[in-house]
C-alpha positions in Angstrom: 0.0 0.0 0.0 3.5 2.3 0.7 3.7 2.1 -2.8 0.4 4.1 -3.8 1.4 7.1 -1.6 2.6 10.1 -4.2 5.2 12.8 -3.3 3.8 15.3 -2.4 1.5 13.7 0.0 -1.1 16.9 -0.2 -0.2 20.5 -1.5 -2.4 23.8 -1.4 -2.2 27.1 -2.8 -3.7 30.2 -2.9 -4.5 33.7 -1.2 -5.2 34.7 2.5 -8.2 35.6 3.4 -9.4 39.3 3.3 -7.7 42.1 3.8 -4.4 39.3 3.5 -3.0 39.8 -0.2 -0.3 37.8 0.5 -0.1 33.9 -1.9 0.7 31.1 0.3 1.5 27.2 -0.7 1.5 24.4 1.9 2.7 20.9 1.1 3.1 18.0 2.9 6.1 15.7 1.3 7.4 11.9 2.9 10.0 13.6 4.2 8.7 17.6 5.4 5.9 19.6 5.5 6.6 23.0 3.8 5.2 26.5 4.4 5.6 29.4 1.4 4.4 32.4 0.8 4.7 35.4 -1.0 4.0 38.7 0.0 1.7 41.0 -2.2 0.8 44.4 -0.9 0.2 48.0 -2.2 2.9 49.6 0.1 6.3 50.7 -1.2 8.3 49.1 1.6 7.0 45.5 0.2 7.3 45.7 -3.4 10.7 44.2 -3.8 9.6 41.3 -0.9 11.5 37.9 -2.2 8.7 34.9 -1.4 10.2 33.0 1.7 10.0 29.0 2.8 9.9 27.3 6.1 10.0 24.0 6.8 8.0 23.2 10.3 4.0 22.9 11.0 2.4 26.1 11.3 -0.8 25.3 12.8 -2.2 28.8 13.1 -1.4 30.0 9.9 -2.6 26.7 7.9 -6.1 27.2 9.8 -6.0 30.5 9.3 -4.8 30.5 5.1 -6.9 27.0 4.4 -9.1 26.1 7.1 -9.8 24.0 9.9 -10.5 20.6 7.6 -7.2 21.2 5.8 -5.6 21.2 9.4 -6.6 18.5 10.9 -6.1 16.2 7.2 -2.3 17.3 7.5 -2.2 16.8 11.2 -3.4 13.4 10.5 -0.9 12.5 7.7 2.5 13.9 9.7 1.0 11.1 12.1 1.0 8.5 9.5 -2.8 8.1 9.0 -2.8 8.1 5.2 -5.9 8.2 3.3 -5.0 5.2 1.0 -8.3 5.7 -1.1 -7.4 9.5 -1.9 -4.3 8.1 -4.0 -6.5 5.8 -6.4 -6.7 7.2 -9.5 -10.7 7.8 -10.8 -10.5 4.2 -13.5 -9.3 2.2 -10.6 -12.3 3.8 -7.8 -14.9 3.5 -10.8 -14.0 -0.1 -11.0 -14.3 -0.7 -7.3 -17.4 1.0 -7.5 -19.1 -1.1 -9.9 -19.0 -4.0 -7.9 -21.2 -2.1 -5.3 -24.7 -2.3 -5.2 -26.7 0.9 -6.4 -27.9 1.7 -3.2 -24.5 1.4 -1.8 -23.4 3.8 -4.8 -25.9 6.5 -3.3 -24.3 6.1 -0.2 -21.0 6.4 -1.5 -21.9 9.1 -3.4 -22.5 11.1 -0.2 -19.6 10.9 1.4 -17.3 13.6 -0.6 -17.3 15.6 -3.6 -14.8 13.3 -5.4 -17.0 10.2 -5.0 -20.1 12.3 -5.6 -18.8 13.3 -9.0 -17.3 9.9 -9.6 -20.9 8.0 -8.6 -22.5 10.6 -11.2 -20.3 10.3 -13.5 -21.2 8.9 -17.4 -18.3 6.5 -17.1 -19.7 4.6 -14.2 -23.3 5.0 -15.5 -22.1 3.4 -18.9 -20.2 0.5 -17.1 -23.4 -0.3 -15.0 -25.2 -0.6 -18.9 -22.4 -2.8 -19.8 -22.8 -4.7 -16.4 -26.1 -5.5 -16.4 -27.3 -6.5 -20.0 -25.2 -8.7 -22.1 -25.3 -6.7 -25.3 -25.7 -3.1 -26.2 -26.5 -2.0 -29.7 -24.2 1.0 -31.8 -28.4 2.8 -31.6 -28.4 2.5 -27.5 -24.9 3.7 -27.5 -25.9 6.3 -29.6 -28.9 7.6 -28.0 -26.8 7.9 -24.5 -24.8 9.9 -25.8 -27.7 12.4 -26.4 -29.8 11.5 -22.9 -26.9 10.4 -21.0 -25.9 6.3 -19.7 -27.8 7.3 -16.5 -31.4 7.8 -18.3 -30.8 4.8 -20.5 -30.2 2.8 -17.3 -33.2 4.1 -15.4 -35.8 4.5 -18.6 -38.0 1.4 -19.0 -38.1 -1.3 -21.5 -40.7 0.1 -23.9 -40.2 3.9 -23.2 -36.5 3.5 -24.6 -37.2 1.4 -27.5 -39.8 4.4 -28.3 -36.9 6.7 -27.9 -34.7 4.4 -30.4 -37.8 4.5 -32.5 -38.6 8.1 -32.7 -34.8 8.9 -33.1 -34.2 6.7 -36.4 -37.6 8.5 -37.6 -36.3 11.8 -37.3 -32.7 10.6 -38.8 -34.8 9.5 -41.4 -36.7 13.1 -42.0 -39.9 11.4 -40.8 -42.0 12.9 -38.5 -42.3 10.6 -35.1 -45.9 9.2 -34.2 -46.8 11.2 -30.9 -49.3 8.6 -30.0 -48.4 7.2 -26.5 -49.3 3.7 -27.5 -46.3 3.5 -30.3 -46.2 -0.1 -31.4 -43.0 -1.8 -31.5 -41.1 -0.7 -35.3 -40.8 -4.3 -36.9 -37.4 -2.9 -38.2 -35.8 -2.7 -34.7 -32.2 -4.6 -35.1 -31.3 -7.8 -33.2 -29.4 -6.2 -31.2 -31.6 -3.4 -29.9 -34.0 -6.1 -29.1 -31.5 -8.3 -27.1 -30.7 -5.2 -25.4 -34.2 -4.4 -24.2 -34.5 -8.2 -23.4 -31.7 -7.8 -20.8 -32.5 -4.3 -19.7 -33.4 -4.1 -15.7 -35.5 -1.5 -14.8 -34.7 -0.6 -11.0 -37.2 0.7 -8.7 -35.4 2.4 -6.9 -33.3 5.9 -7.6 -30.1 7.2 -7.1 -29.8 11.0 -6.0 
C-alpha cells in the first residue's frame, strides 16, 4: 500500500483571506511539510519582498490561510494516517465502485465531492449498462450519448425502445408518431432487441 502514496502527500495554494494579499503554498512531502508564501501588498516598503519557505508545522497559519478541515487532514498524515483511497486514480475507484450495489453507490456518493462526482459520472453510469445487460447496440450507445448512460439505465423497456424508434424517424426526416401507445417498429435490429430483453428497470433511484 506504501507504494500508492505520491510525493507530495497533499499541496495547497492560494490567497489569504481578506484584507491578507499575501499567496501562500502548503505541502506535505514523505519527508517535510513545507510552508511558502509570497507577499503581495500596495505599500512601497513590500514591493521588492522575495517569497520565503519554512519547513516546520504552522498550525495557526494553515487554519488561518486554508481552514480548519485542511488542518486536521495534514495533522493526521504527519502522524501516518494516510488516506489510502485518496491516491486511487478515478479508472481504478470507478472499477471498485461497480462492484457495489446501487444503493450502496448512493451512499458512497455522499460521502465527498470526489465520489459524488465519480458516482454521477457517465463512465460509471455506462459501465453499470455494460454490467447488467449482455449486449448493447451502436443505436443505445448512440442515444446515451444524447440523454446520457444514467437515463438509459433508469428508462424502462418500452419507453427506450420508443426513444430508439422516434430517433431513427427523425434521422430519417420522418416525423415521429406522438401517439403514446407507439407499437414496436418491426425494423428494430437484433441487437436493440437483445438489449431491451436484458435491460433491468430498477425501482429504486439514485440521488
Amino acid at each position: 500500500m506504501a507504494s500508492l502514496l505520491t510525493d507530495p502527500l497533499f499541496e495547497v495554494s492560494g490567497r489569504g483571506p481578506a484584507p491578507i494579499q499575501s499567496f501562500y503554498h502548503f505541502s506535505v512531502t514523505k519527508s517535510d511539510v513545507v510552508w511558502r508564501w509570497w507577499k503581495i501588498s500596495p505599500r512601497i516598503v513590500d514591493r521588492y519582498s522575495k517569497p520565503g519557505e519554512l519547513k516546520g508545522f504552522f498550525l495557526g497559519e494553515v487554519r488561518m490561510v486554508f481552514g480548519l478541515r485542511i488542518l486536521e487532514y495534514t495533522t493526521a498524515l504527519c502522524r501516518g494516517h494516510y488516506d489510502y483511497l485518496e491516491h486511487l486514480s478515478d479508472s481504478l475507484l470507478l472499477r471498485i465502485i461497480n462492484y457495489l450495489e446501487l444503493e450502496d453507490v448512493g451512499q458512497l456518493g455522499r460521502t465527498s465531492r470526489r465520489f459524488r462526482k465519480l458516482c454521477g459520472s457517465e463512465d460509471f453510469w455506462e459501465q453499470a449498462v455494460h454490467r447488467h445487460c449482455n449486449t448493447v447496440s451502436a443505436e443505445v450507445a448512440s442515444l446515451a450519448v444524447e440523454v446520457g448512460w444514467r437515463t438509459i439505465f433508469f428508462t424502462n423497456k418500452l419507453q427506450l425502445q420508443k426513444l430508439i424508434s422516434r430517433r431513427r424517424l427523425k434521422t430519417e426526416g420522418q416525423t415521429p408518431d406522438s401517439d403514446t401507445n407507439e407499437e414496436e417498429s418491426p425494423g428494430e435490429s437484433l441487437e436493440t432487441n437483445q438489449y431491451l430483453s436484458n435491460h433491468a428497470s430498477p425501482f429504486f433511484f439514485f440521488n
